[in-house]
C-alpha positions as CSV (number, residue, x, y, z in Angstrom):
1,X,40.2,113.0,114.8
2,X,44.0,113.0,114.3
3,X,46.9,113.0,115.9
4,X,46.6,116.7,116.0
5,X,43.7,117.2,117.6
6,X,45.0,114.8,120.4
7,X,48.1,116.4,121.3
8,X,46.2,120.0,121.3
9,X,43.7,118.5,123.9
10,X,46.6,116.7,125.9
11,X,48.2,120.5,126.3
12,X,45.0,121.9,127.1
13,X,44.0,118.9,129.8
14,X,47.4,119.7,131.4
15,X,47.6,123.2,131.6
16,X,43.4,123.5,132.5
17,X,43.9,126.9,131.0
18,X,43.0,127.1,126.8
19,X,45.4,130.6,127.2
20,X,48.2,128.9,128.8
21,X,48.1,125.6,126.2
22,X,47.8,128.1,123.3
23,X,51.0,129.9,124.6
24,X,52.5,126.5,125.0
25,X,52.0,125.4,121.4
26,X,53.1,128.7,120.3
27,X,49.4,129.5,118.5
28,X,46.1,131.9,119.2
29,X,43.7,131.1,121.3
30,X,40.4,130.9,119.0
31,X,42.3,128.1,116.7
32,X,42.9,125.7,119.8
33,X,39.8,126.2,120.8
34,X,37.8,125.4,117.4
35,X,40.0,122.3,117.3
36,X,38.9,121.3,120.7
37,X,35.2,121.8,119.7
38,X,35.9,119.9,116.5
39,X,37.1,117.0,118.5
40,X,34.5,117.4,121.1
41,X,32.0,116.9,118.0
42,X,33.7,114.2,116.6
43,X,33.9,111.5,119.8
44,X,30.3,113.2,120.1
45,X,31.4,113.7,124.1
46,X,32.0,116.7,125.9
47,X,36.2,116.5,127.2
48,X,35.8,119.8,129.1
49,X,33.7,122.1,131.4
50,X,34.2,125.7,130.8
51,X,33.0,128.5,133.1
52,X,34.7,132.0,131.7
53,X,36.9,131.4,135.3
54,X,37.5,127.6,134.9
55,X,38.3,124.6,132.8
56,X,38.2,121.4,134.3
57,X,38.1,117.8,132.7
58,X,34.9,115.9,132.8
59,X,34.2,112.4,133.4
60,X,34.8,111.5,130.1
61,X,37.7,113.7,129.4
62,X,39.7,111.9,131.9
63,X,39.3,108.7,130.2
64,X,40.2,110.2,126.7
65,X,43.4,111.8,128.4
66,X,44.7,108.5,129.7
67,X,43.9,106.9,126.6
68,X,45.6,109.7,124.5
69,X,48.6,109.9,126.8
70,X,49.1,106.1,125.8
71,X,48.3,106.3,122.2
72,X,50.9,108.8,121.5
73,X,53.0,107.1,123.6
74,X,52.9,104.4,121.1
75,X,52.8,106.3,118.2
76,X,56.2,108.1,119.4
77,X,57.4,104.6,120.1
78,X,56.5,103.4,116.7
79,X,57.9,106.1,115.1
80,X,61.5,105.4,116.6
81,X,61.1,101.9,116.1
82,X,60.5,102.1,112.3
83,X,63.6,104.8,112.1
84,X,66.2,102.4,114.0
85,X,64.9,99.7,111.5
86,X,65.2,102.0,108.5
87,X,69.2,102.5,110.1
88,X,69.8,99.0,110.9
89,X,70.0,99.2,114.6
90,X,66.7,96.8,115.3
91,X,65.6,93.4,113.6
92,X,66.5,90.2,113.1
93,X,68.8,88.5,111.2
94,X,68.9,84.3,110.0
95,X,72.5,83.0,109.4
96,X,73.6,79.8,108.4
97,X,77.1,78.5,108.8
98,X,79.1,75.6,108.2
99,X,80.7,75.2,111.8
100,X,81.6,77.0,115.0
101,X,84.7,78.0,113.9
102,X,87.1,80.9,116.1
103,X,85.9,83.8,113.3
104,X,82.4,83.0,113.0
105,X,82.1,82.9,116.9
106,X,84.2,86.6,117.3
107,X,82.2,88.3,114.5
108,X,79.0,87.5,116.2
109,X,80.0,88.1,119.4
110,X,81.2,91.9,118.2
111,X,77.8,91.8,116.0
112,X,76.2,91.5,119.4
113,X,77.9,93.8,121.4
114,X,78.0,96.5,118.7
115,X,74.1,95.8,117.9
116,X,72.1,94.0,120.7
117,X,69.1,95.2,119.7
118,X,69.1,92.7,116.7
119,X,67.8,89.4,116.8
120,X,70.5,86.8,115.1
121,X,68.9,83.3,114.2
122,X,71.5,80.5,113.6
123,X,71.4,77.5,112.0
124,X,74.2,75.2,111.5
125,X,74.0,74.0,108.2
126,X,76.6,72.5,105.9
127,X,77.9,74.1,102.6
128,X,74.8,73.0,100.0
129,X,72.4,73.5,102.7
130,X,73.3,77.1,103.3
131,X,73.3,77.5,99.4
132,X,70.2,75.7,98.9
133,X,68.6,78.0,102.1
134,X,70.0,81.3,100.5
135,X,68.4,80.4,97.1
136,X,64.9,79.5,98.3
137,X,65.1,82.7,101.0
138,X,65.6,80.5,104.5
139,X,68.4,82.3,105.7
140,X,69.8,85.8,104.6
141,X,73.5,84.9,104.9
142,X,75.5,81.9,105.2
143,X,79.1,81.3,106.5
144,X,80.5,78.1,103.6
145,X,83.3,76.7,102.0
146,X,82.8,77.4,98.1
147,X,83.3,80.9,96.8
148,X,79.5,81.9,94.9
149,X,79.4,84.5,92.0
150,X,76.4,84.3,90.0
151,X,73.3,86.3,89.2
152,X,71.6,85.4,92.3
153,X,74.7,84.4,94.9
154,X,77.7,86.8,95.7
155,X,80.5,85.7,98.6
156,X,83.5,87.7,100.1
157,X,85.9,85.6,101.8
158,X,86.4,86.0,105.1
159,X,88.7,83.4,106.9
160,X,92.2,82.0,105.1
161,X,93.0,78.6,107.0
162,X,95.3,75.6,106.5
163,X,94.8,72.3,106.5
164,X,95.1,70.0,109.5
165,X,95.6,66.0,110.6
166,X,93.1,65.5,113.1
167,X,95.0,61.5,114.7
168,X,93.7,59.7,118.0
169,X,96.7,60.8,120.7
170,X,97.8,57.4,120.5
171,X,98.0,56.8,117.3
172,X,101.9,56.1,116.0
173,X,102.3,59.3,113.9
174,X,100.8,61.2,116.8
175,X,104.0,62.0,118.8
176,X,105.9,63.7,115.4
177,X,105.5,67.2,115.2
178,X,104.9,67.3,111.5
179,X,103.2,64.8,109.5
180,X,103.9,63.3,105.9
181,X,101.0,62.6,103.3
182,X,103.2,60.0,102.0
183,X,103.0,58.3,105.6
184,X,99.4,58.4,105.7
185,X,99.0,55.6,102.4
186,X,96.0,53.1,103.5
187,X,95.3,55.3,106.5
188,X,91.8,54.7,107.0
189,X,90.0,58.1,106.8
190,X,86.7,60.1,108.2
191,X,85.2,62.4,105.6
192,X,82.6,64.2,105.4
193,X,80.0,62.9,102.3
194,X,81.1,65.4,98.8
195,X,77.6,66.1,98.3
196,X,77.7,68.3,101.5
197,X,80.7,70.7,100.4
198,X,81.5,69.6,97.3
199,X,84.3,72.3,97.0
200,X,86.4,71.3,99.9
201,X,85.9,67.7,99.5
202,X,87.3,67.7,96.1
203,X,90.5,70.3,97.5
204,X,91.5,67.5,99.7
205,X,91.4,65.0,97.7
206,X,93.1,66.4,95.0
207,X,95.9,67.4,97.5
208,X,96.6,64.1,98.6
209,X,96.3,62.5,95.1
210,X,98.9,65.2,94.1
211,X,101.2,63.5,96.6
212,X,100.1,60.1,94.9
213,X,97.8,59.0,98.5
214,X,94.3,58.1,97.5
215,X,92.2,58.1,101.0
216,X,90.7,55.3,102.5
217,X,87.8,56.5,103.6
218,X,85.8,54.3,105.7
219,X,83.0,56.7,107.3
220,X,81.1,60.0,106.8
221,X,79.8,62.2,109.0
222,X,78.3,65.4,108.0
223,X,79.4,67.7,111.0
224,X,83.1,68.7,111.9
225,X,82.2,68.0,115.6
226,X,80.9,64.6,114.9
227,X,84.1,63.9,112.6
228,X,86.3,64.7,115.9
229,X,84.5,62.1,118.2
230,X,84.8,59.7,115.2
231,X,88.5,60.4,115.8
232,X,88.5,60.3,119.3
233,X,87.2,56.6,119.2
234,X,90.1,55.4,116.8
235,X,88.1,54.7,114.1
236,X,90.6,56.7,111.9
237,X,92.4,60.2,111.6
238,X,90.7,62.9,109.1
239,X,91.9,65.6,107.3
240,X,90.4,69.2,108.6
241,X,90.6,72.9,108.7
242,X,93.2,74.5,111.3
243,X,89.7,76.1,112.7
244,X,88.5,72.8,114.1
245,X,92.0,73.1,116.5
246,X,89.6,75.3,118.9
247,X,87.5,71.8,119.4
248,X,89.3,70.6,122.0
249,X,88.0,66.9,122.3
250,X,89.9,64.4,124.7
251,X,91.9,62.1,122.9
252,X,92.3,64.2,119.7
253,X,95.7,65.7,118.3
254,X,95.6,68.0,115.5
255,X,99.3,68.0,113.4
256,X,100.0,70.4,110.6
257,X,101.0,68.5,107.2
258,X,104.6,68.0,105.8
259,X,103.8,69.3,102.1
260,X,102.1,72.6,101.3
261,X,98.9,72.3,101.2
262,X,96.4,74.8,99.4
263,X,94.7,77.6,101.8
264,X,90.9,76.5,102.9
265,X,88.9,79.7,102.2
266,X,85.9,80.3,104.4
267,X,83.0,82.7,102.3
268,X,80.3,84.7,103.3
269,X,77.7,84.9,101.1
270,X,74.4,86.1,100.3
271,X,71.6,87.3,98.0
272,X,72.3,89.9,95.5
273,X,69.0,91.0,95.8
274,X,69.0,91.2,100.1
275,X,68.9,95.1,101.0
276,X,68.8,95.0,104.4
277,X,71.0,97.7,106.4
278,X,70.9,94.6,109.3
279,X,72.6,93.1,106.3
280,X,74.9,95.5,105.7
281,X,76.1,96.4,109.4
282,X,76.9,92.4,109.8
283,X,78.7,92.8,106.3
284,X,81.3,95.9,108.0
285,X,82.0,93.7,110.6
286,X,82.6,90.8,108.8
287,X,85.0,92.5,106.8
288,X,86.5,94.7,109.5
289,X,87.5,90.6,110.9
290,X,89.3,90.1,107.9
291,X,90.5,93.1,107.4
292,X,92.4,92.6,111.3
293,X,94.1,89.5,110.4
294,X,94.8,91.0,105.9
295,X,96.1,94.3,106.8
296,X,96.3,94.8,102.9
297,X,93.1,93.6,102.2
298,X,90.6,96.8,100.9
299,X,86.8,96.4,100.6
């Protein structure tokens, strides 16, 4: 039996008339009819009773209609499910990203609404966990802080950001509208531990040894969020990107820096070897984010 054979008896069920279904599916009569005896055979079942005036459906044909109607059914269904997977309009997707900042937020929210139809898993991770995840096949993309070109890893950048003073709103340098490095000497400090983002750890400390401050740091804390409350107690101020602005914690004022300091470059990255068209839809919005905000920027 194939799916032939099914569709042949479906016409002829509906039409009760072997003439009529033949005209239908545009083929003779004696054809349609072997197949139908061929079928017949097959289940071992007679689907029909013929009189040279009737056809009607017997007991058992009404069963096998019902049943065939819903196989086709999901064979059609099938059919357009594996063609919008082949496109890239259904599945899932597993991202990992360093924090919620503004740009990661927008492109999955226009990821969504261009795309709903794909399943996104998140997982906030922190720079060496996403790479770590990538490597070993956790996630298929990651949102980080340290640009990746190698024979397994490849990164665009997608977000250009400066760096900002995160101070408790009462703190004495709060009220100035732009802060000194040079002011900020035995400052205690709230980092995040260098073995979590290596990259951007070392960027600001090389920033503010440039301007000849070594921090003080007197406690880590691996998430952005958790560095803001840390803040917001008074345990110290911290040093973050202008992203983390959009966390609007009580108690907190963010101040931009007196010197120039070097741009913080948000990457996303993934497998060389990932060919997913999921992968490459996210990609074109990704870069159609960037692309709003670099208007020279060219993929």
């Amino acid at each position: 039996m194939d799916l032939r054979q099914m569709r042949y008896f479906i016409m002829v069920a509906e039409e009760l008339s072997f003439t009529r279904a033949a005209e239908r599916l545009r083929m003779a009569q004696p054809p349609l009819s072997q197949e139908i005896r061929k079928l017949e055979e097959e289940l071992g079942v007679q689907l029909f009773h013929r009189t040279k005036r009737v056809v009607e459906l017997s007991e058992a044909g009404k069963i096998f209609l019902e049943e065939a109607r819903h196989t086709l059914f999901q064979v059609d269904r099938t059919i357009k499910a594996t063609q919008l997977a082949d496109e890239g309009k259904i599945g899932h997707l597993t991202i990992g990203f360093v924090d919620s900042t503004e740009i990661v937020i927008d492109i999955l929210k226009n990821f969504r609404e261009r795309f709903p139809k794909i399943h996104l898993v998140l997982h906030e991770m922190t720079t060496e966990q996403q790479l770590k995840a990538l490597y070993e096949k956790q996630i298929q993309i990651g949102f980080f802080r340290s640009k990746q070109s190698n024979n397994v890893l490849t990164s665009e950048i997608c977000s250009e950001e400066s760096l900002r003073l995160a101070l408790h709103e009462n703190h004495p340098l709060a009220s100035l509208p732009e802060i000194s490095i040079q002011s900020l000497i035995d400052e205690p400090f709230i980092l995040f531990p260098r073995h979590f983002g290596p990259s951007f750890y070392d960027l600001i400390i090389s920033c503010f040894s440039y301007h000849g401050v070594s921090l003080n740091v007197v406690q880590e804390a691996i998430q952005m969020q958790t560095i803001v409350n840390l803040v917001a107690t008074g345990m110290g101020v911290s040093v973050v990107p202008s992203s983390v602005e959009s966390l609007k914690r009580p108690g907190v004022v963010y101040k931009k820096i007196q010197e120039p300091t070097p741009k913080v470059n948000l990457y996303v990255g993934w497998r060389q070897d990932e060919k997913s068209a999921v992968l490459d839809h996210f990609l074109t919005v990704v870069r159609e984010a960037y692309s709003s905000t670099h208007p020279y920027y060219k993929e």
